[in-house]
N, CA and C atoms of all chains as a GROMACS GRO file, in nm:
protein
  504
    1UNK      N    1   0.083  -0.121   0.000
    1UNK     CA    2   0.000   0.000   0.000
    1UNK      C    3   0.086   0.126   0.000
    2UNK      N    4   0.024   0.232  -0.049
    2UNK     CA    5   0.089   0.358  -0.067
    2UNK      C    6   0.037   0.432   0.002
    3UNK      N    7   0.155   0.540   0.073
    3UNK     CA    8   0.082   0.646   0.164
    3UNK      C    9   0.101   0.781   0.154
    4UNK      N   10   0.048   0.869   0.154
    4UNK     CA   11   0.115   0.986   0.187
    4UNK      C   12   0.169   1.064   0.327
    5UNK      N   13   0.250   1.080   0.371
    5UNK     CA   14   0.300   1.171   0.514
    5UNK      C   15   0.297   1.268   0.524
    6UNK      N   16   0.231   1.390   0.561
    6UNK     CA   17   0.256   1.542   0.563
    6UNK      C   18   0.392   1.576   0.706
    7UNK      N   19   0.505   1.620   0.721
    7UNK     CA   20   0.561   1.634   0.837
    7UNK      C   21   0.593   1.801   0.831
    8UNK      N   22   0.502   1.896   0.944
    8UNK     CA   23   0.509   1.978   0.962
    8UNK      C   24   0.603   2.053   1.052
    9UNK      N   25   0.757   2.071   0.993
    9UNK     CA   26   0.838   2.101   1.071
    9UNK      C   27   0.872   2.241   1.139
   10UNK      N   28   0.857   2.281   1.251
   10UNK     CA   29   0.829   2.433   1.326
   10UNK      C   30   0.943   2.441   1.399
   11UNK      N   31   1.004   2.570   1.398
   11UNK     CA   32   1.119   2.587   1.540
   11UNK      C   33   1.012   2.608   1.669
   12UNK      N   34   1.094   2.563   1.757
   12UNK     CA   35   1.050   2.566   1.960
   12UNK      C   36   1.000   2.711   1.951
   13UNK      N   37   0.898   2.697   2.022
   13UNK     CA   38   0.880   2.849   2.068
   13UNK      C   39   1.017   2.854   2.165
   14UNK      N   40   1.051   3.011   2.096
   14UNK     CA   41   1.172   3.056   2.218
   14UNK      C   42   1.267   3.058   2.115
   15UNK      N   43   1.278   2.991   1.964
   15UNK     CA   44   1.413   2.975   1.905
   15UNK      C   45   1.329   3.072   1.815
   16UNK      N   46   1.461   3.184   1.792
   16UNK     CA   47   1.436   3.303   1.656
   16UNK      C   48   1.455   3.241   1.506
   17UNK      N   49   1.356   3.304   1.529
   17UNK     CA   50   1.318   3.244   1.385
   17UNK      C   51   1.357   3.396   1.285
   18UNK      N   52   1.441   3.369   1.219
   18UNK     CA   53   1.532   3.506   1.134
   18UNK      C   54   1.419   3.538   1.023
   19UNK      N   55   1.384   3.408   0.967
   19UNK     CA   56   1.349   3.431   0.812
   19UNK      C   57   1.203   3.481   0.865
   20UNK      N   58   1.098   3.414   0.960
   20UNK     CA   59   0.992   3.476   0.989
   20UNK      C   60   0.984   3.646   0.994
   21UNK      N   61   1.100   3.676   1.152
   21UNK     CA   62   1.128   3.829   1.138
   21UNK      C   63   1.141   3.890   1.003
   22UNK      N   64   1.220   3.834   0.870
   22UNK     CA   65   1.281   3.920   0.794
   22UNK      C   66   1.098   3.899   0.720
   23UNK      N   67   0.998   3.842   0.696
   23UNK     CA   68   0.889   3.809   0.606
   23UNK      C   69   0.814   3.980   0.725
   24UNK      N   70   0.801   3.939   0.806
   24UNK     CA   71   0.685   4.038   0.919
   24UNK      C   72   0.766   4.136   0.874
   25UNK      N   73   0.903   4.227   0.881
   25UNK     CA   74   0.926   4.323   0.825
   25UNK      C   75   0.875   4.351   0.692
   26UNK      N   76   0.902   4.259   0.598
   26UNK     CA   77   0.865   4.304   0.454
   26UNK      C   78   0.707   4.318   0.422
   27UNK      N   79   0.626   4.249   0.544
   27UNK     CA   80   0.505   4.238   0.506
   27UNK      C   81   0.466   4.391   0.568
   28UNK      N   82   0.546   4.446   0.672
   28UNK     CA   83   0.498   4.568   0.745
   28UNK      C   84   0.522   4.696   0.639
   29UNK      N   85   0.639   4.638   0.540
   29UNK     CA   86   0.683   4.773   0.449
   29UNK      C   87   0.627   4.794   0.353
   30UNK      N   88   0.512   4.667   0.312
   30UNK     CA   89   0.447   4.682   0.222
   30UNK      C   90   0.306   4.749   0.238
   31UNK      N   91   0.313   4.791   0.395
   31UNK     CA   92   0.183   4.842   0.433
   31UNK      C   93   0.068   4.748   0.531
   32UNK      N   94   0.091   4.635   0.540
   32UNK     CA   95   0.045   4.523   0.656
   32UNK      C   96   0.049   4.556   0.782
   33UNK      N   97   0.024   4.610   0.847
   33UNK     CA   98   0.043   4.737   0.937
   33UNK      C   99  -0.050   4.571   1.060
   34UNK      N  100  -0.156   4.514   0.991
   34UNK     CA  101  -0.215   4.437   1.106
   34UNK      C  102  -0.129   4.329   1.153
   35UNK      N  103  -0.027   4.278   1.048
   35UNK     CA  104   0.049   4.179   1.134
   35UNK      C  105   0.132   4.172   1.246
   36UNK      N  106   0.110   4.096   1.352
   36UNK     CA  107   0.187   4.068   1.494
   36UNK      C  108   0.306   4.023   1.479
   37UNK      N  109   0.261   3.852   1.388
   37UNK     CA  110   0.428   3.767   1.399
   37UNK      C  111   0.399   3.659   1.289
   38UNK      N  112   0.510   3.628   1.261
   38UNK     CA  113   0.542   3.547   1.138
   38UNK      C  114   0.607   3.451   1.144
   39UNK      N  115   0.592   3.364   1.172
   39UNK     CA  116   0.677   3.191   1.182
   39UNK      C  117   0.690   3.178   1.081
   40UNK      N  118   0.783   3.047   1.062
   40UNK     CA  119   0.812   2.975   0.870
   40UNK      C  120   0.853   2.878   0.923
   41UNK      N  121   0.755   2.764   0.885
   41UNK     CA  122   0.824   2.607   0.903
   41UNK      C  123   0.850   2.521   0.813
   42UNK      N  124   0.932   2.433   0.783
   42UNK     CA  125   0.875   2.341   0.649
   42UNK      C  126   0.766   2.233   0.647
   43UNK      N  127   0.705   2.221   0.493
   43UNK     CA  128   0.646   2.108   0.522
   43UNK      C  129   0.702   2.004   0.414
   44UNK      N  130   0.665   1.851   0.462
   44UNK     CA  131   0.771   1.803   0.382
   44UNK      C  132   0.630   1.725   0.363
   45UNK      N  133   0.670   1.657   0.292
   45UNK     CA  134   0.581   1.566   0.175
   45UNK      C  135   0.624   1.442   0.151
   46UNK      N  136   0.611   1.332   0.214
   46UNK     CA  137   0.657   1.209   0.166
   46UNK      C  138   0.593   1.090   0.112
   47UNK      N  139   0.604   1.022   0.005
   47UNK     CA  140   0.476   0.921  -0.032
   47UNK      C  141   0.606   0.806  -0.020
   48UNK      N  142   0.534   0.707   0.036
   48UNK     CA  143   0.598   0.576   0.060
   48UNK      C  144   0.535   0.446   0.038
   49UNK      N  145   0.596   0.329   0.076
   49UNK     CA  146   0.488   0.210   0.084
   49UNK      C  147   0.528   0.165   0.197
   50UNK      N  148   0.392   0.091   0.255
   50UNK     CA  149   0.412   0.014   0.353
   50UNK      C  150   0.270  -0.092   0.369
   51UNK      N  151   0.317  -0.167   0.509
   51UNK     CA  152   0.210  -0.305   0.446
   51UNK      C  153   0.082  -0.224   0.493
   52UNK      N  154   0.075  -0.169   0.635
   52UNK     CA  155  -0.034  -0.099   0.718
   52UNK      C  156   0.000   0.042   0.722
   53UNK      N  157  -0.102   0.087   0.787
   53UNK     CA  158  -0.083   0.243   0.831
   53UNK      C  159  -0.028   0.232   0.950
   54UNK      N  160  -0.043   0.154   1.052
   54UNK     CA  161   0.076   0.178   1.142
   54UNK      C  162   0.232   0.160   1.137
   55UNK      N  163   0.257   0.093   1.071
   55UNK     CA  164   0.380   0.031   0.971
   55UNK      C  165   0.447   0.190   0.875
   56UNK      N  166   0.328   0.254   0.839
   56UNK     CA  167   0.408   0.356   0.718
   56UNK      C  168   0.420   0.491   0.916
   57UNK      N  169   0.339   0.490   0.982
   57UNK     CA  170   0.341   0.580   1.112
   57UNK      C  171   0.486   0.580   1.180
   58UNK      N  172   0.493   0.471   1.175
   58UNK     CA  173   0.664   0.401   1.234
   58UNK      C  174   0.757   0.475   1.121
   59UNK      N  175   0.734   0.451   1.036
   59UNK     CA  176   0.900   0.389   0.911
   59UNK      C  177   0.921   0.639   0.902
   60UNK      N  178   0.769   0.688   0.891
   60UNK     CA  179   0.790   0.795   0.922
   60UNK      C  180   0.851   0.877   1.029
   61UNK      N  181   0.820   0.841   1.177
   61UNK     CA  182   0.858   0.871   1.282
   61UNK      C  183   0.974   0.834   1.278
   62UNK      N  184   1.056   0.737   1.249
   62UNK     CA  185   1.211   0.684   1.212
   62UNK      C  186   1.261   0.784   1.124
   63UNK      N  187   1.227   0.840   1.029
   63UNK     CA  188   1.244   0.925   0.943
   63UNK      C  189   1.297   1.076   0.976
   64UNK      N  190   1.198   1.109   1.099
   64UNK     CA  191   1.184   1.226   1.156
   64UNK      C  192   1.304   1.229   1.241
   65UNK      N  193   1.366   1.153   1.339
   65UNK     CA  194   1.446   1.134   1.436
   65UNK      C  195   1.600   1.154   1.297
   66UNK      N  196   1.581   1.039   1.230
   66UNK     CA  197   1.719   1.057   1.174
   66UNK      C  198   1.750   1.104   1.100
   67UNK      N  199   1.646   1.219   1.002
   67UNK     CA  200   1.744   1.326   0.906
   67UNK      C  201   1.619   1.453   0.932
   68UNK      N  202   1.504   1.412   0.939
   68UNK     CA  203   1.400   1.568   0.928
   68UNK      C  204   1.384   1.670   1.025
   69UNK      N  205   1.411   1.615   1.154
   69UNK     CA  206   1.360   1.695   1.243
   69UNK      C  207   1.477   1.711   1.317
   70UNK      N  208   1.512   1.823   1.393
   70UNK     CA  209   1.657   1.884   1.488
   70UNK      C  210   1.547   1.904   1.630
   71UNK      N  211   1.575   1.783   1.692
   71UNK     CA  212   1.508   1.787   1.827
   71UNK      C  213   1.545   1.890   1.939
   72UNK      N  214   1.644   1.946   1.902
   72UNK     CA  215   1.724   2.042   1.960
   72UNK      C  216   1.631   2.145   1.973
   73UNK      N  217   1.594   2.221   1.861
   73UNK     CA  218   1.507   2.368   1.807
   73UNK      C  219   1.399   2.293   1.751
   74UNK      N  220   1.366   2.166   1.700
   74UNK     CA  221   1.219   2.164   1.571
   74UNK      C  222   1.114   2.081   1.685
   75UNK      N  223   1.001   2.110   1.635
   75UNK     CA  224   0.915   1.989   1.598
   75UNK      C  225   0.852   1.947   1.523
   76UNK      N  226   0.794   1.837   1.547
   76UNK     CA  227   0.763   1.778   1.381
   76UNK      C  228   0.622   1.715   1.410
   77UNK      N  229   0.505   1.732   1.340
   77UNK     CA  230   0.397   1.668   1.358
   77UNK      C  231   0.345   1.673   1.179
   78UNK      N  232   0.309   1.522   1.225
   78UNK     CA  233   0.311   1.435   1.136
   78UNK      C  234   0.130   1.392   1.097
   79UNK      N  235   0.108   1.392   0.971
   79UNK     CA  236  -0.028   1.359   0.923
   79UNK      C  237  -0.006   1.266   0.786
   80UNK      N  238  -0.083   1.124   0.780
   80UNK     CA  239  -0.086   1.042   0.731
   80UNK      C  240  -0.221   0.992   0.677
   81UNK      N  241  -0.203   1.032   0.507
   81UNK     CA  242  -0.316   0.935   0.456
   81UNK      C  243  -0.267   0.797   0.391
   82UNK      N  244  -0.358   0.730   0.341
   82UNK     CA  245  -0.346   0.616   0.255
   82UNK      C  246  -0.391   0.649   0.128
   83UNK      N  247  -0.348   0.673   0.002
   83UNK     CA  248  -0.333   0.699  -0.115
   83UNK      C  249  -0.344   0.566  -0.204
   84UNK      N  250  -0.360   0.475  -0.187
   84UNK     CA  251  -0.392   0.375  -0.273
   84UNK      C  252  -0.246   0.225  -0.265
   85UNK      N  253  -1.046   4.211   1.702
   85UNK     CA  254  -1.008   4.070   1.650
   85UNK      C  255  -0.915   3.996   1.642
   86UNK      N  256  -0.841   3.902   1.682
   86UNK     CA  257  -0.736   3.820   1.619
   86UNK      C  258  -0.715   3.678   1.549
   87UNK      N  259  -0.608   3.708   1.423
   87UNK     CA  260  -0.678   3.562   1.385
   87UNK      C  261  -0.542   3.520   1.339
   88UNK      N  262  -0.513   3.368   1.342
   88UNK     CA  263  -0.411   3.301   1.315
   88UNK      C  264  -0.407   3.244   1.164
   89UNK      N  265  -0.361   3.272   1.050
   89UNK     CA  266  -0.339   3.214   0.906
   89UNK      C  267  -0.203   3.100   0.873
   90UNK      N  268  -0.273   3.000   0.880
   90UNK     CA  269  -0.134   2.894   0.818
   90UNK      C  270  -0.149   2.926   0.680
   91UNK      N  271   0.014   2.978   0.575
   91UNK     CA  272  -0.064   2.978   0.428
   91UNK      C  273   0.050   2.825   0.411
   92UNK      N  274   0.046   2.712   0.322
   92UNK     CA  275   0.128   2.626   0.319
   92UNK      C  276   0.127   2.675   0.133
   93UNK      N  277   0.254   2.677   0.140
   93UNK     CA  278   0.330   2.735   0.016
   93UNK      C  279   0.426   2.603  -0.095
   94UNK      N  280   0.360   2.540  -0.154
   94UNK     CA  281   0.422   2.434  -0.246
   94UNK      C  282   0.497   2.432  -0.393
   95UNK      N  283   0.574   2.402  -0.479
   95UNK     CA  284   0.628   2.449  -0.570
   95UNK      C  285   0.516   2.330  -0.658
   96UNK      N  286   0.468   2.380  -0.766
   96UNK     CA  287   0.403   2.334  -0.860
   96UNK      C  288   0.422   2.199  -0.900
   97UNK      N  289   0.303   2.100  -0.881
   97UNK     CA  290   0.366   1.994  -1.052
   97UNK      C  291   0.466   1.992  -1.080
   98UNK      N  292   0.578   1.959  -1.124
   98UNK     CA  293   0.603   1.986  -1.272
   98UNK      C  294   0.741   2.056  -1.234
   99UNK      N  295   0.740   2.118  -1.103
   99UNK     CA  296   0.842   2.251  -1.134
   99UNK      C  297   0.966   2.138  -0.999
  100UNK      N  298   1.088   2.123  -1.072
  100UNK     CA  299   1.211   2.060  -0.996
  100UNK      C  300   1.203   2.135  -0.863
  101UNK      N  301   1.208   2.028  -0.744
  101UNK     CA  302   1.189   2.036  -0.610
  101UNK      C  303   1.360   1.977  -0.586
  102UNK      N  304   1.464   2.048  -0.560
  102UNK     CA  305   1.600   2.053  -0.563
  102UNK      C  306   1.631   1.979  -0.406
  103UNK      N  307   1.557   2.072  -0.344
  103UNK     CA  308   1.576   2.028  -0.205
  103UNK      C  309   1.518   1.886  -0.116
  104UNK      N  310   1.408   1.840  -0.214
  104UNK     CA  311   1.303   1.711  -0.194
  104UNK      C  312   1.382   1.642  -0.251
  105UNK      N  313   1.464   1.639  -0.370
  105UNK     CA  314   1.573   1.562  -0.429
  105UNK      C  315   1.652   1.494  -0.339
  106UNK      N  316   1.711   1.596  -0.272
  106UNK     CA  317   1.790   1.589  -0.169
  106UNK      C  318   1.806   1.506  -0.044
  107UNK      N  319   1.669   1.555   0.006
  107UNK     CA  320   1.625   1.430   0.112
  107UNK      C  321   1.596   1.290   0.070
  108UNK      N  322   1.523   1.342  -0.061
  108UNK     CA  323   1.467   1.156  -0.092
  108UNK      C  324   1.631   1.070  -0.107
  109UNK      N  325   1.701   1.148  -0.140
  109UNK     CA  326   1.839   1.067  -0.174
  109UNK      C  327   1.926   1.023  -0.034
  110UNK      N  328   1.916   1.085   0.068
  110UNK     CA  329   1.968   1.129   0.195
  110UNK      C  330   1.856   1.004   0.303
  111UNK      N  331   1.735   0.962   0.244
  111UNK     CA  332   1.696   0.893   0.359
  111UNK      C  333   1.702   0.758   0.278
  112UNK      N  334   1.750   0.743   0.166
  112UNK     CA  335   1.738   0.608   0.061
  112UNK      C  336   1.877   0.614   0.143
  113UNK      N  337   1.968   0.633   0.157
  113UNK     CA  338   2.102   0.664   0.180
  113UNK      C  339   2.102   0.572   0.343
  114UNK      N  340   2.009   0.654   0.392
  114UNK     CA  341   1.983   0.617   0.517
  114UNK      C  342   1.915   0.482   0.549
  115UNK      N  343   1.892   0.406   0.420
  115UNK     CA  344   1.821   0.266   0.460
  115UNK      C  345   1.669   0.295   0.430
  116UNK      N  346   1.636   0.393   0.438
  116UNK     CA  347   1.447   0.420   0.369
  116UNK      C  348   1.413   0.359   0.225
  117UNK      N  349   1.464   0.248   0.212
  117UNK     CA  350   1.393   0.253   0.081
  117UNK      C  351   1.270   0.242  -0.012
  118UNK      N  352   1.161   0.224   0.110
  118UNK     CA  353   1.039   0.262   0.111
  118UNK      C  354   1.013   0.369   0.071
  119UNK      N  355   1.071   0.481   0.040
  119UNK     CA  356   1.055   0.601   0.041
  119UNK      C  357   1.068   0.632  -0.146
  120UNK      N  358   0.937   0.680  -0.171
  120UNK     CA  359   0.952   0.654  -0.333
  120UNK      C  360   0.950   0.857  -0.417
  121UNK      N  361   0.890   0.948  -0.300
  121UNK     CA  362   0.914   1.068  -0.367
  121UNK      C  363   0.929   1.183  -0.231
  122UNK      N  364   0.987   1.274  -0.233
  122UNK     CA  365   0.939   1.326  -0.096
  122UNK      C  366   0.942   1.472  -0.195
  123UNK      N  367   0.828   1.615  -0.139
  123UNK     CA  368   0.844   1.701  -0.202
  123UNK      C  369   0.875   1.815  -0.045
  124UNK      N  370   0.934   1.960  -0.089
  124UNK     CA  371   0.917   1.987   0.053
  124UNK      C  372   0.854   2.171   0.033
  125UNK      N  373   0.785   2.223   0.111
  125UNK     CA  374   0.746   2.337   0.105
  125UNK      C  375   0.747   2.464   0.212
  126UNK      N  376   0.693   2.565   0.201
  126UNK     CA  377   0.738   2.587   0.333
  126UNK      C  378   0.552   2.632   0.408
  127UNK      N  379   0.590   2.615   0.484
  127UNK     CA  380   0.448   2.696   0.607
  127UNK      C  381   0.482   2.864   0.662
  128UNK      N  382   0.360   2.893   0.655
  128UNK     CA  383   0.391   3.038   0.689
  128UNK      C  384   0.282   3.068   0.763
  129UNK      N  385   0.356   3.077   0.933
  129UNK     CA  386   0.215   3.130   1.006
  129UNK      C  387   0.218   3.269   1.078
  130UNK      N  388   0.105   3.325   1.010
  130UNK     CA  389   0.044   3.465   1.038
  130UNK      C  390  -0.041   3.484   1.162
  131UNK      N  391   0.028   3.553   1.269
  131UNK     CA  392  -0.098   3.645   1.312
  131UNK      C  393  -0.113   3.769   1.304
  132UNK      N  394  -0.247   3.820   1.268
  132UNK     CA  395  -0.315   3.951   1.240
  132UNK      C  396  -0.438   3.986   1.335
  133UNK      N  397  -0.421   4.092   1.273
  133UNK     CA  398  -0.576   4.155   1.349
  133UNK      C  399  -0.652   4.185   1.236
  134UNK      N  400  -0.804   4.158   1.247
  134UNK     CA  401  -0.888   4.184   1.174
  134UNK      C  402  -1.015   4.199   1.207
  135UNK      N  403  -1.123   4.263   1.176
  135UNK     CA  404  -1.268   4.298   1.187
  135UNK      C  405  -1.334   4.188   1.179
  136UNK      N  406  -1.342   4.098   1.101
  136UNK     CA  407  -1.369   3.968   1.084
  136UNK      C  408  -1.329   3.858   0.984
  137UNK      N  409  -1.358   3.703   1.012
  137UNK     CA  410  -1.286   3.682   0.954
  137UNK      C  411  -1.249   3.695   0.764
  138UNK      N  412  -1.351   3.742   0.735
  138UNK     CA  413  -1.399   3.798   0.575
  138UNK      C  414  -1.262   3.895   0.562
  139UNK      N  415  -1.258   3.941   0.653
  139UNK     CA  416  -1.144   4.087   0.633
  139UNK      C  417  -1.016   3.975   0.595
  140UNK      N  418  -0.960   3.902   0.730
  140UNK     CA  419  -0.888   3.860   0.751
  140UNK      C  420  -0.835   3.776   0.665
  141UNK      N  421  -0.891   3.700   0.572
  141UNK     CA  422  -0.884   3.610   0.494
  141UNK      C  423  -0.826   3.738   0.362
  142UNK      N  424  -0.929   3.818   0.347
  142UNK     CA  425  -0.918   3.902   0.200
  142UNK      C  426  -0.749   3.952   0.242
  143UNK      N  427  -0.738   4.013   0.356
  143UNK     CA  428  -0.542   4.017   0.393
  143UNK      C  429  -0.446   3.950   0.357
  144UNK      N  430  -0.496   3.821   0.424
  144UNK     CA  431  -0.382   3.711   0.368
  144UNK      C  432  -0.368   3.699   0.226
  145UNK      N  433  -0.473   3.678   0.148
  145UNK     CA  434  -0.488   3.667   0.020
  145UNK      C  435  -0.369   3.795  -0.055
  146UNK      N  436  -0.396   3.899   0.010
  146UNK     CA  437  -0.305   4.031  -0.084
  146UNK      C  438  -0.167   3.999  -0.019
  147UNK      N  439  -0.172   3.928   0.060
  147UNK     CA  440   0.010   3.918   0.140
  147UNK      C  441   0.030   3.793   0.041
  148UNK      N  442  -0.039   3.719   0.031
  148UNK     CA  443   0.051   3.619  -0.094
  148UNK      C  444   0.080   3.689  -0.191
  149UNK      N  445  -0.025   3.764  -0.269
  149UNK     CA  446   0.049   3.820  -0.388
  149UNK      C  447   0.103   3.892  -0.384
  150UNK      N  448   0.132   3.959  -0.275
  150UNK     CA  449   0.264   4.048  -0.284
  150UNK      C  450   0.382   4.041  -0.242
  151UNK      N  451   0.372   3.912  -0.134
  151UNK     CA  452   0.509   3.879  -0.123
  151UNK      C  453   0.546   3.724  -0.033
  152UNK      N  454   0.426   3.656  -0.060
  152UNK     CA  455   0.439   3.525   0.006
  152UNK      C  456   0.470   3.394  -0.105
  153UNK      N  457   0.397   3.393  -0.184
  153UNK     CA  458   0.362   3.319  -0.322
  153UNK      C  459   0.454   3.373  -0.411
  154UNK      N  460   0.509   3.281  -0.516
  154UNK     CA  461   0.576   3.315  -0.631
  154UNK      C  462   0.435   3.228  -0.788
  155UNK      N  463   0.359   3.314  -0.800
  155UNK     CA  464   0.243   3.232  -0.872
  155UNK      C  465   0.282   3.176  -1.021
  156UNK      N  466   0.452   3.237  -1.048
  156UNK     CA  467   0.503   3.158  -1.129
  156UNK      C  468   0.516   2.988  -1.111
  157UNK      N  469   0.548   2.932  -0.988
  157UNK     CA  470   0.630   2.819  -0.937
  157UNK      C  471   0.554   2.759  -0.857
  158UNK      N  472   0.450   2.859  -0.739
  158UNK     CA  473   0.412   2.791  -0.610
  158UNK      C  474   0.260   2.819  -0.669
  159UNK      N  475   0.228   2.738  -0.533
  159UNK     CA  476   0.059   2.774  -0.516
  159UNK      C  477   0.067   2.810  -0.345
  160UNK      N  478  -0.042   2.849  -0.311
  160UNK     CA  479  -0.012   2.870  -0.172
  160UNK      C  480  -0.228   2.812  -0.153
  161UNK      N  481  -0.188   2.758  -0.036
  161UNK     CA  482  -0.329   2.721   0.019
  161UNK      C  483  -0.304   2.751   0.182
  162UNK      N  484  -0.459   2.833   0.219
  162UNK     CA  485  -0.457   2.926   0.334
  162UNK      C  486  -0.571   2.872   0.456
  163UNK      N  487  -0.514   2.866   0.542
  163UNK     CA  488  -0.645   2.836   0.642
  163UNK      C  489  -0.627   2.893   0.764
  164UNK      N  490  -0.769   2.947   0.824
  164UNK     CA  491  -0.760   3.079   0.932
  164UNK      C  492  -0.822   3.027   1.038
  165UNK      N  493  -0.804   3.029   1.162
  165UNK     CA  494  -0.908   3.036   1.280
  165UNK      C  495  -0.861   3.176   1.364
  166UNK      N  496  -0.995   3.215   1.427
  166UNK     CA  497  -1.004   3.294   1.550
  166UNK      C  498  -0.936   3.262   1.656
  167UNK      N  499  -0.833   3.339   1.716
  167UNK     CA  500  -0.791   3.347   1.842
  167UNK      C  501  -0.809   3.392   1.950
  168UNK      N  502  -0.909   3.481   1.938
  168UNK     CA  503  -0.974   3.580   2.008
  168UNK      C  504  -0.914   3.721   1.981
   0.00000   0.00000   0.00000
């Protein structure tokens, strides 16, 4: 079976986020006068196979630990369909 | 009013994902070989103030085209809730 993974990767609240600041400036110079604050996270996109959906939940979460997510500053939350 | 906007910002179909390259090669590398495409994008979360959420939404919409979205390459898809 085939799946899709959405992994929504965010810095910790508390870690500066540069590129957010530098977007909320540009959005303020353009006249956005209502915006507060501006985060930027990635989202990653992964289609895989696996036998179950708990099986593709795992092989993702493995995924996250060893190259996607910096447990240090990120987190990562994860959404999973089945795609055929 | 306040309201929170995730816009999630994706590079098109069609259009070379350099950096999804990257990973998909990096977690095959890593023993994933389950792993058959990965694409990656970014998230962009807004808070604003607005009258309601009609306002709030029509905002976000002019902050993509003016400086969130590249409507050459990306698409951007937006979703809002009330924060109080």
């Amino acid at each position: 079976m085939k799946f899709r993974a959405r992994v929504l990767v965010s810095l910790k609240e508390g870690v500066l986020d540069t590129q957010g600041k530098a977007v909320l400036v540009s959005l303020k110079n353009l006249g956005f006068d209502v915006v507060d604050e501006v985060r930027i996270g990635k989202s990653i996109e992964i289609v895989l196979s696996a036998d179950s959906m708990a099986e593709a939940e795992q092989k993702v979460e493995s995924m996250c630990e060893a190259l996607l997510v910096n447990p240090l500053i990120e987190t990562g939350r994860t959404s999973l369909e089945a795609i055929g």
